[in-house]
C-alpha positions in Angstrom: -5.0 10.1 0.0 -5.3 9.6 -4.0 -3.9 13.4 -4.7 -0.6 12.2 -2.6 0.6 9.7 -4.8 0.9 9.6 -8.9 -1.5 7.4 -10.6 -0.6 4.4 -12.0 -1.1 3.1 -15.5 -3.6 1.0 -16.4 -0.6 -2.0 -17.7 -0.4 -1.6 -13.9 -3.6 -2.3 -12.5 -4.0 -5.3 -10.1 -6.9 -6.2 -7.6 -5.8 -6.8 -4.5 -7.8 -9.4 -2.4 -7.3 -9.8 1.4 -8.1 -13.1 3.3 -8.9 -13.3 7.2 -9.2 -16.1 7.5 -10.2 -16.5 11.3 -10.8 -19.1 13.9 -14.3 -19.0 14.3 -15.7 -15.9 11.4 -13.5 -15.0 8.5 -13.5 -11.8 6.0 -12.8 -10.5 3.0 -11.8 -7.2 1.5 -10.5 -6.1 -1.9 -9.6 -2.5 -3.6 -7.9 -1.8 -7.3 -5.0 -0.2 -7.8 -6.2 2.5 -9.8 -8.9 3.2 -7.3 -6.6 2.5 -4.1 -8.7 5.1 -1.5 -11.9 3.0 -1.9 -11.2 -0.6 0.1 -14.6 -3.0 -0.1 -15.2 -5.3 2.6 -17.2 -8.5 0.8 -20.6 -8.1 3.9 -23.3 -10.0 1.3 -23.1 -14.1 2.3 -24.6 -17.4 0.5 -27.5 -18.7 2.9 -27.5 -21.9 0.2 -26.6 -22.7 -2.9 -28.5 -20.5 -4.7 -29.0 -17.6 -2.7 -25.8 -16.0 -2.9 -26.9 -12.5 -1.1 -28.8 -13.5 1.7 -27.0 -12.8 4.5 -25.4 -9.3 5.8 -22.4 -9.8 7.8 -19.0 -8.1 7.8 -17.6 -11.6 8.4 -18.8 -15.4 7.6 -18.3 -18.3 10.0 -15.4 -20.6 9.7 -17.6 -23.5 9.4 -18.1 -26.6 7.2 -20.2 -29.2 6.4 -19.7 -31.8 3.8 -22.9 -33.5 2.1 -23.4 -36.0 -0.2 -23.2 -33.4 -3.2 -21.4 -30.6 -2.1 -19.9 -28.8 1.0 -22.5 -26.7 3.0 -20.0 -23.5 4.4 -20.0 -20.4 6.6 -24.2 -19.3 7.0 -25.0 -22.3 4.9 -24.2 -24.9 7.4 -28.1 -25.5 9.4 -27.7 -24.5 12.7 -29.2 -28.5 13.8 -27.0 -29.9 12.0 -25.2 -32.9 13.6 -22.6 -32.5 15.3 -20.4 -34.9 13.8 -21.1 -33.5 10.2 -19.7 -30.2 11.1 -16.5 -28.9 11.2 -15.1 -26.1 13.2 -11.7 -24.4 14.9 -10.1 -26.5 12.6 -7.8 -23.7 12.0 -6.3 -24.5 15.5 -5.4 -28.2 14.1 -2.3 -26.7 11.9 -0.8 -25.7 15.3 -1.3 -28.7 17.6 0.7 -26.5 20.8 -1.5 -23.8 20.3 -4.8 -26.5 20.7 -6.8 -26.4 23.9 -6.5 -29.1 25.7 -9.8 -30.1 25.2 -9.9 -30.1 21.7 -9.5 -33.5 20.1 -9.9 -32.5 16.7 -6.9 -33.1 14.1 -6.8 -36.8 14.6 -9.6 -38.1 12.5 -9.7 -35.2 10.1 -7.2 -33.7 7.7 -6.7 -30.1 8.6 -4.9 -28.6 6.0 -8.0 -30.3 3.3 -10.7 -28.6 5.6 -8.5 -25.3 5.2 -8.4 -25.8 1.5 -12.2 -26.7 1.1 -13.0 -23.5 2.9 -10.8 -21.2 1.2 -11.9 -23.0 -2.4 -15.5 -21.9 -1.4 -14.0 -18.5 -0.1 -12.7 -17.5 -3.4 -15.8 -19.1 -5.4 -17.4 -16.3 -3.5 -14.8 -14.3 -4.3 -15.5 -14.6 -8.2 -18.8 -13.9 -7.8 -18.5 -10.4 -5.7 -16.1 -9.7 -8.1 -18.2 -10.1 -11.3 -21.1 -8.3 -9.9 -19.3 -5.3 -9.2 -16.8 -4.6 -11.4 -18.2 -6.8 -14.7 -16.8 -10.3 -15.9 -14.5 -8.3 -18.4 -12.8 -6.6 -15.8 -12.2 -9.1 -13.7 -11.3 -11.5 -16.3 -8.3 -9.6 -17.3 -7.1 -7.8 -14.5 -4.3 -9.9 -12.2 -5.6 -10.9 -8.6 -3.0 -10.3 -5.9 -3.9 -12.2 -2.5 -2.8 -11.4 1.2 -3.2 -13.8 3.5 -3.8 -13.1 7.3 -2.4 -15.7 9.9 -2.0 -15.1 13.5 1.4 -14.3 14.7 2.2 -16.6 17.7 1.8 -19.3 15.0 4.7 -21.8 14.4 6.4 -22.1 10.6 4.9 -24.8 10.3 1.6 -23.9 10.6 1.9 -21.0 8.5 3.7 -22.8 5.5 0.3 -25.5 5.5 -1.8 -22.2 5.5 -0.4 -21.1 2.8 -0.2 -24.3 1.2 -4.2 -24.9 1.6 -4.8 -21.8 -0.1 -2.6 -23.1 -3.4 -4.3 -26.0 -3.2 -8.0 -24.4 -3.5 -7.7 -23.4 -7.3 -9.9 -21.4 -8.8 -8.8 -17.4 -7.9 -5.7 -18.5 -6.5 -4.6 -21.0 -9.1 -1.1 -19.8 -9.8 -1.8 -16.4 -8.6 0.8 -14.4 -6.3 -0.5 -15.1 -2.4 1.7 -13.5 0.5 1.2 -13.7 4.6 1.0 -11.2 6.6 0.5 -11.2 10.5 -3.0 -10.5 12.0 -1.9 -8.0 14.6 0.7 -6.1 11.6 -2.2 -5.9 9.4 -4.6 -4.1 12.5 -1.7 -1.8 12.8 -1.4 -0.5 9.2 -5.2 0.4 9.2 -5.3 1.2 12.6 -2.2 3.8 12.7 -3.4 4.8 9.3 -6.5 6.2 10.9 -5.2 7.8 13.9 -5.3 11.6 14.3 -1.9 12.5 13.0 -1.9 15.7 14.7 -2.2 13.8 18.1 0.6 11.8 16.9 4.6 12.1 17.9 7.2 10.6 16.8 8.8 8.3 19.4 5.1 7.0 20.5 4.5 3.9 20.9 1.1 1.8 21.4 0.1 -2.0 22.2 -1.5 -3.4 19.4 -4.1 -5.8 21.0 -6.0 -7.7 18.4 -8.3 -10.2 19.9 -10.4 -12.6 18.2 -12.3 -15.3 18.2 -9.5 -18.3 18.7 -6.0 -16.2 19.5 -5.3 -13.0 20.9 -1.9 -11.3 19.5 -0.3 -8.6 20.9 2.7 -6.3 19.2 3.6 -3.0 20.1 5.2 -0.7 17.8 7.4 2.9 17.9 6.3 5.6 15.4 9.1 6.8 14.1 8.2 9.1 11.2 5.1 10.9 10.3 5.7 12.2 6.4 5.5 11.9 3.8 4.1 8.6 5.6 3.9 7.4 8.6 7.0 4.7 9.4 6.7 2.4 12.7 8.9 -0.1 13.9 8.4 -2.9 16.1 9.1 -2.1 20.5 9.5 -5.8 21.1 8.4 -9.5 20.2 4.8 -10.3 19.5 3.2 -12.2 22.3 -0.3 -14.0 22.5 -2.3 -17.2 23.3 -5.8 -18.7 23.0 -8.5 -17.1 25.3 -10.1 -15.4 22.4 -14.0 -14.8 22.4 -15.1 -18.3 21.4 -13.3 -19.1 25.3 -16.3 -17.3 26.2 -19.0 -19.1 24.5 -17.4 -22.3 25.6 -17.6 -21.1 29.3 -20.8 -20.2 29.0 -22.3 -23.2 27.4 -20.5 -25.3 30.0 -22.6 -23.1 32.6 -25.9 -23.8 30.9 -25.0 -27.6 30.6 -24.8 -27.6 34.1 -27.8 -24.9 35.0 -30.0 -26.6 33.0 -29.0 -30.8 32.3 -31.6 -31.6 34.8 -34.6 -29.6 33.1 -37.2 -31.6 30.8 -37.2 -30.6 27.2 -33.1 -29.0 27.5 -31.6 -30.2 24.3 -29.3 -29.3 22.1 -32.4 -27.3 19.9 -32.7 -25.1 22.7 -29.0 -24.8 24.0 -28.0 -23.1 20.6 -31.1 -20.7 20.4 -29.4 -19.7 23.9 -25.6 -20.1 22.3 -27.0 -17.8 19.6 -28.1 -14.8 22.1 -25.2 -15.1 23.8 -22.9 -14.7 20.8 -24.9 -11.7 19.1 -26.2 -10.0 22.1 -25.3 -10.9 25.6 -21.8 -11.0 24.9 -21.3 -7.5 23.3 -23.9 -5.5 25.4 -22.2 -6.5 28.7 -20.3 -3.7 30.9 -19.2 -2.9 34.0 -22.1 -0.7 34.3 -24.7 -3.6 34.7 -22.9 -4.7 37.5 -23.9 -6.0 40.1 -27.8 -6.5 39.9 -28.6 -6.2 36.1 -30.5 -8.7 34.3 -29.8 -10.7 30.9 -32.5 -12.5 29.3 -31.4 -15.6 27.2 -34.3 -17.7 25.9 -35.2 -21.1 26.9 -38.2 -21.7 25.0 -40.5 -24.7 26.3 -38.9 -25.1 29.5 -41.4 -24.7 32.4 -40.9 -21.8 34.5 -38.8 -22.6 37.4 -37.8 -19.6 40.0 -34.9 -21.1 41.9 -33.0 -21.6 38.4 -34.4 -18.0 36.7 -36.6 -19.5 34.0 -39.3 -17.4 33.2 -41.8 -17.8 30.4 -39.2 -19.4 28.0 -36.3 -16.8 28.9 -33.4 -17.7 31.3 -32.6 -14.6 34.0 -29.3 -14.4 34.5 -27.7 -11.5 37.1 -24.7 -9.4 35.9 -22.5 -11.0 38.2 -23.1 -14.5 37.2 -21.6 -13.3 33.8 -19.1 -11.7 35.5 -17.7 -15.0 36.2 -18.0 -16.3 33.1 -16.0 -13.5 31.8 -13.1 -12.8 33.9 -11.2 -16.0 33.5 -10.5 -14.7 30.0 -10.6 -11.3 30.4 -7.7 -11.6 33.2 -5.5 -13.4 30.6 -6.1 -11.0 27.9 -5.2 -8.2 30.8 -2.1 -10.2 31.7 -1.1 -10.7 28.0 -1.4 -6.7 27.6 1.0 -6.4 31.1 3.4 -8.5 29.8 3.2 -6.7 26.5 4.0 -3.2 28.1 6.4 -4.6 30.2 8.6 -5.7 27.6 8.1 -2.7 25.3 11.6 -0.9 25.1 10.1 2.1 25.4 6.9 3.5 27.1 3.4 2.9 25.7 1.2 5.8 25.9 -1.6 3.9 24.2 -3.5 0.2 23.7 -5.5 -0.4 20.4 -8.1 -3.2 20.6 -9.0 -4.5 17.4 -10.8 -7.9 16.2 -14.0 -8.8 16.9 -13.6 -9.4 21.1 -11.6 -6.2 20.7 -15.0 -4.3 20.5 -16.0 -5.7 23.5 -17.1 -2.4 26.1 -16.1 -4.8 28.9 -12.3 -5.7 28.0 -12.3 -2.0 26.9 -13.7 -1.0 30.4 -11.7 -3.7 32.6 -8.2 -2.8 31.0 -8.7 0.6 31.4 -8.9 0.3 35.4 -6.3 -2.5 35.5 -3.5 -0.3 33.1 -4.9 3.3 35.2 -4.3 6.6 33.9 -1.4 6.9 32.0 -2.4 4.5 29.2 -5.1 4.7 26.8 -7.3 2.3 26.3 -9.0 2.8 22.4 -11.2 1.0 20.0 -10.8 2.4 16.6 -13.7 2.3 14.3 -14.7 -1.0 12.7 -12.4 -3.1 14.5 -14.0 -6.1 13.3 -12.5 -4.8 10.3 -9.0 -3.9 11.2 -7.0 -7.0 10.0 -8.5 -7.6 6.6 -8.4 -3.6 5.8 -4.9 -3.5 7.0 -4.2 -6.4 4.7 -5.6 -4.7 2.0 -3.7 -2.0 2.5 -0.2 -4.1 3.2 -1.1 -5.4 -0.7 -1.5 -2.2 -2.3 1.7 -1.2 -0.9 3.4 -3.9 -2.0 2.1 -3.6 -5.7 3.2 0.5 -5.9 5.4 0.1 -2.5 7.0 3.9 -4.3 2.7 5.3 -4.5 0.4 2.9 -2.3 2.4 2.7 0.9 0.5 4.3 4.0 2.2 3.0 6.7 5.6 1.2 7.0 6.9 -1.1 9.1 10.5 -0.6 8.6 11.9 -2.6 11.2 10.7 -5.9 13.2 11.8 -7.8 16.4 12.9 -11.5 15.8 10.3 -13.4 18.0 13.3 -16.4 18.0 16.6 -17.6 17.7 17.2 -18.6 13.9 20.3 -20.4 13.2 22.5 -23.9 11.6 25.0 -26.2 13.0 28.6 -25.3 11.5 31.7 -27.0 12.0 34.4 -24.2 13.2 38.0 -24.1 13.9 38.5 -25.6 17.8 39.6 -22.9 20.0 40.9 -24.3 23.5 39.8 -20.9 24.7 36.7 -21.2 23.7 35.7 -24.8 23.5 37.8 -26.3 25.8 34.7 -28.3 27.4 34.4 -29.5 23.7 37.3 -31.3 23.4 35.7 -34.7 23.5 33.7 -33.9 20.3 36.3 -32.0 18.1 37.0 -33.6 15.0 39.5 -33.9 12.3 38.9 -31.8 9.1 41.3 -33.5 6.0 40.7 -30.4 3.9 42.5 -27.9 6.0 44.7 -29.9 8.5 43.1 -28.7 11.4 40.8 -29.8 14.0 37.1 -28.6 14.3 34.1 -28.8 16.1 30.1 -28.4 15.9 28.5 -25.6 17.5 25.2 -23.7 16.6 25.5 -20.6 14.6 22.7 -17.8 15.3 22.2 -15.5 12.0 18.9 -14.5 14.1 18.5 -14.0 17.5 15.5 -13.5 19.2 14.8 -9.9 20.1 17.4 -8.6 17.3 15.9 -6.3 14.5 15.5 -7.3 11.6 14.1 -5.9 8.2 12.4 -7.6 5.2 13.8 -5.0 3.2 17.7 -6.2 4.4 18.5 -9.3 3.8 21.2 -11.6 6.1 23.4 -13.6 5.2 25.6 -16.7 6.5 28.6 -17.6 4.4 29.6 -21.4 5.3 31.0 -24.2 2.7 30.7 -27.7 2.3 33.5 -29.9 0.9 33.5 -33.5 0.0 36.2 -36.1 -1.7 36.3 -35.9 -4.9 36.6 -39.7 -5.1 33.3 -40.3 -3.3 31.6 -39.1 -5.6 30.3 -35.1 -6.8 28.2 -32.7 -4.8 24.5 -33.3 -6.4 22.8 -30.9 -4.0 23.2 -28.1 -0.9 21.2 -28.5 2.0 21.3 -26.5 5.1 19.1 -27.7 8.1 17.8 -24.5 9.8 16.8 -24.6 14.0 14.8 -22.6 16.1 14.8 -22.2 19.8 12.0 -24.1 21.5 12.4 -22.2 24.8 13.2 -18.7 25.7 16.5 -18.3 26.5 19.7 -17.2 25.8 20.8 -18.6 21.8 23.2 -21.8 23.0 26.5 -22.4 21.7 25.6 -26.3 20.7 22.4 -28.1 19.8 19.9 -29.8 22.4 16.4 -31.2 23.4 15.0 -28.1 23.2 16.4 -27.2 19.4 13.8 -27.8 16.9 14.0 -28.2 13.5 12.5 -25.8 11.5 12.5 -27.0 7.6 15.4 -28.2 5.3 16.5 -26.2 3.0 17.8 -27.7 -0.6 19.0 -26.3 -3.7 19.5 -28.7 -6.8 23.1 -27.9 -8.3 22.6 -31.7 -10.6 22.4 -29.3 -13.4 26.2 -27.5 -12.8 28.6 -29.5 -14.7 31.7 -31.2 -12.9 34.1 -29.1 -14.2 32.5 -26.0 -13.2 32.5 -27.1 -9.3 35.9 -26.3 -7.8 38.1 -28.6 -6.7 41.3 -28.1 -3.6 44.0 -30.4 -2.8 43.8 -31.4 1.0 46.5 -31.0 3.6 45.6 -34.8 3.6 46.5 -35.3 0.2 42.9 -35.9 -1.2 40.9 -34.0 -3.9 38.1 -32.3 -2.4 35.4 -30.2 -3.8 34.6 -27.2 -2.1 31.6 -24.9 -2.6 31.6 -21.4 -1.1 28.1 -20.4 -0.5 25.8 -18.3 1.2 22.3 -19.0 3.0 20.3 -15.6 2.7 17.5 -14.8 4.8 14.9 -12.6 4.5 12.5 -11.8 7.9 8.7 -10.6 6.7 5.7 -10.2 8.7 4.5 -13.5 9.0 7.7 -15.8 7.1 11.3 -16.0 6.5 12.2 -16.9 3.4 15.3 -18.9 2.2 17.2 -18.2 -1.0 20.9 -20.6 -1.3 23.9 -18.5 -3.5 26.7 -20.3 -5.2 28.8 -18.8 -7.2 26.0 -15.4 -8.0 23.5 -18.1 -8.6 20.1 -17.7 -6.9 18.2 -20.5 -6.1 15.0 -18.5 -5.2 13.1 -22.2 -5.1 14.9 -23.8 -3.0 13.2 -26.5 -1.5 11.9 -25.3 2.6 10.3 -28.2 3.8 9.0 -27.3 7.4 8.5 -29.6 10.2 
């Protein structure tokens, strides 16, 4: 790809760093603009704090431990370690709806600080990849760009305190540019990138199914252009949920908890030898073709041999088909998921992409392919593990050069929800005759109004981060109680999918509050209207402008041509 796009200069040059950072294993990958074909997955892991390359591993677990001195992370953390000592799926806390049921987590620990802890000892990492590859000069004084991955079923919310928790980790990020981007967007970028283009059409459209160890997010997207680059759009809302891979290991330690509680010797020593197989071996190696009779070992060392239960000099037999029912639980809402998916594509999917690391898996691979039949692909593109953080890589390089470095575009998205403010408007009998009891009387213009929601975004829609939208509205106060110091606009989202509705309810949220400071604008400069009451009113004509990316929307306030880029978004 270099010989397709000019160079850029070396005032130009940037490294762009991308962050998956993952329920249960998280990765990272980086590439230089000046070298933008050659993307570097970080695979080398600190087994302590001194050995720094002891461990190979395209990703690192999401896993802390705080000690007396420091905080033990990722392959550090002992595999005995207590269990109240470690922390894990934390990253589920920042999203309590999204939280199994049976987690607990998130009311005795700060979240958002675990998040930051991690991604501090992420980017101390980071540094020290870096130096060793490209020389402390280099790195020194070449700007870091960061993209962050964060699944898209997420709420606002939870994204915003991502994002947050990676300003607050300091060293690489301090004061350094950091942008989201959606898990299953990113698989798409490398994952259409890589595609045979020649078996490629425009109007095509695949499920994008990236399933990992926590969620499992789904998108499906229309090609529609192949050159000078390939351009996609999204088919229809993102969907997903948790029943991820770690669903798995859960399931099946609840079946050796209750296989083997009654053994002598079972402890916890020898239940995460057994976790351990399962996870790195078991789990992967199982297909449809070892059904019905085939036979997994999964060591139980020290437990006598007992023939009714499997246990066979230290290993546990287990038959195909009891991990066939440890499996299908999941792997029939993940098949559901990709129904639902297809079903409310616009147009028809000719293939499914699994990515992520239960996307490897030659069972869901197998099991979708006889549930979805012929007329679908099922496909796992190389080094799906992979997928996110390459895409993200990519998504930055793009966005550094967006005229040189772009591979693939995603020109258009679907709103996944209705976005939208209260605004008081003119009281039409026609319209709002079941209204009447709530009209009210506006002084400024003589006339009567009332409060309905106003949708600039409605779910399903499409939308563009490269268009912004805009909602004109003003605000007007009297003059004699006192001047405007501040706009503030409170933005909603629809809990439920439905229709947008004409006036707020229970099942309106609140997404964040946006503010802009105008304490700085003298009075004079603020325009001022006589009433049809007879009182002086100031008035402020502005505009809310929003802009719909891949994992955000951000919020800019205008009055009079004056952007107030920094407005204050506080989500809740």
């Amino acid at each position: 790809m270099e010989n397709t796009f000019e160079r850029l200069s070396i005032s130009d040059r940037k490294i762009i760093v991308a962050i998956d950072f993952g329920t249960t294993y998280s990765g990272m990958a980086w590439a230089e603009t000046q070298r933008h074909d050659r993307r570097t997955a970080i695979t080398t892991w600190p087994i302590s704090q001194t050995i720094r390359d002891g461990k190979t591993s395209e990703k690192v677990p999401t896993k802390l431990r705080h000690t007396i001195n420091d905080i033990q992370w990722g392959f550090q953390v002992p595999p005995q370690a207590p269990a109240e000592e470690v922390f894990e799926w934390f990253k589920l806390d920042l999203d309590p709806s999204l939280r199994p049921s049976t987690e607990n987590r998130g009311t005795r620990y700060d979240a958002q600080k675990l998040i930051t802890d991690y991604l501090s000892k992420l980017g101390e990492h980071l540094l020290y990849t870096l130096r060793l590859k490209l020389g402390e000069a280099l790195v020194r004084n070449t700007p870091l760009d960061f993209i962050l991955t964060v699944p898209a079923i997420w709420s606002d919310l939870a994204k915003s305190k991502t994002l947050e928790a990676c300003q607050r980790a300091g060293g690489p990020f301090q004061n350094r540019p950091i942008t989201l981007i959606s898990e299953p967007e990113a698989a798409a970028i490398y994952t259409l990138h890589g595609l045979d283009p020649h078996g490629l059409e425009v109007g095509d459209s695949f499920v994008i199914c990236d399933a990992g160890g926590g969620t499992v997010d789904l998108i499906s997207y229309t090609i529609t252009n192949l050159k000078p680059i390939l351009e996609i759009k999204e088919a229809s809302p993102g969907s997903g949920a948790l029943c991820g891979s770690s669903f798995l290991n859960r399931r099946f330690e609840t079946f050796l908890r209750s296989k083997l509680r009654n053994e002598e010797g079972f402890d916890d020593e020898i239940l995460a030898e057994a976790m351990e197989r399962f996870e790195e071996q078991t789990k992967r190696h199982f297909t449809m073709a070892a059904l019905p009779n085939d036979t997994f070992r999964i060591p139980v060392p020290g437990l006598a041999n007992n023939k009714a239960l499997g246990i066979q000099r230290g290993s546990l037999l287990l038959k195909a088909q009891e991990l066939q029912t440890i499996f299908e639980p999941v792997i029939l809402q993940i098949i559901q998921l990709v129904r639902d998916q297809i079903t409310s594509s616009k147009t028809p999917i000719r293939a499914v992409l699994l990515v992520g690391g239960f996307g490897g898996s030659t069972y869901l691979r197998e099991r979708l392919r006889n549930s979805l039949g012929p007329n679908i692909q099922v496909m796992q593109p190389p080094n799906a593990w992979l997928a996110v953080v390459n895409g993200a890589v990519m998504k930055g390089l793009s966005l550094s050069a967006p005229a040189q470095l772009t591979h693939v575009k995603v020109e258009q998205r679907v709103a996944r929800r209705h976005y939208g403010t209260e605004f008081g408007v003119l009281y039409d009998p026609s319209k709002h005759s079941a209204l009447e009891s709530i009209r009210w009387w506006d002084g400024l213009d003589g006339i009567y109004r009332v409060t309905v929601m106003n949708w600039f975004i409605q779910k399903g829609e499409t939308v563009s981060e490269n268009e912004a939208i805009y909602h004109g509205y003003y605000v007007w106060k009297r003059v004699s109680a006192g001047r405007i110091q501040k706009l503030s606009l409170d933005i909603f989202v629809d809990g439920i999918d439905r229709p947008a509705t004409m006036l707020r309810d229970e099942n309106l949220k609140l997404l964040c509050k946006v503010e802009a400071d105008l304490s700085h604008i003298p009075d004079d400069q603020l325009t001022q209207r006589k009433g049809a009451d007879g009182n002086v009113y100031y008035v402020l004509d502005c505009k809310l402008e929003a802009v719909y990316h891949s994992a955000s929307t951000s919020w800019t306030l205008i009055y009079k041509g004056q952007r107030y880029n920094t407005v204050k978004a506080e989500y809740v």
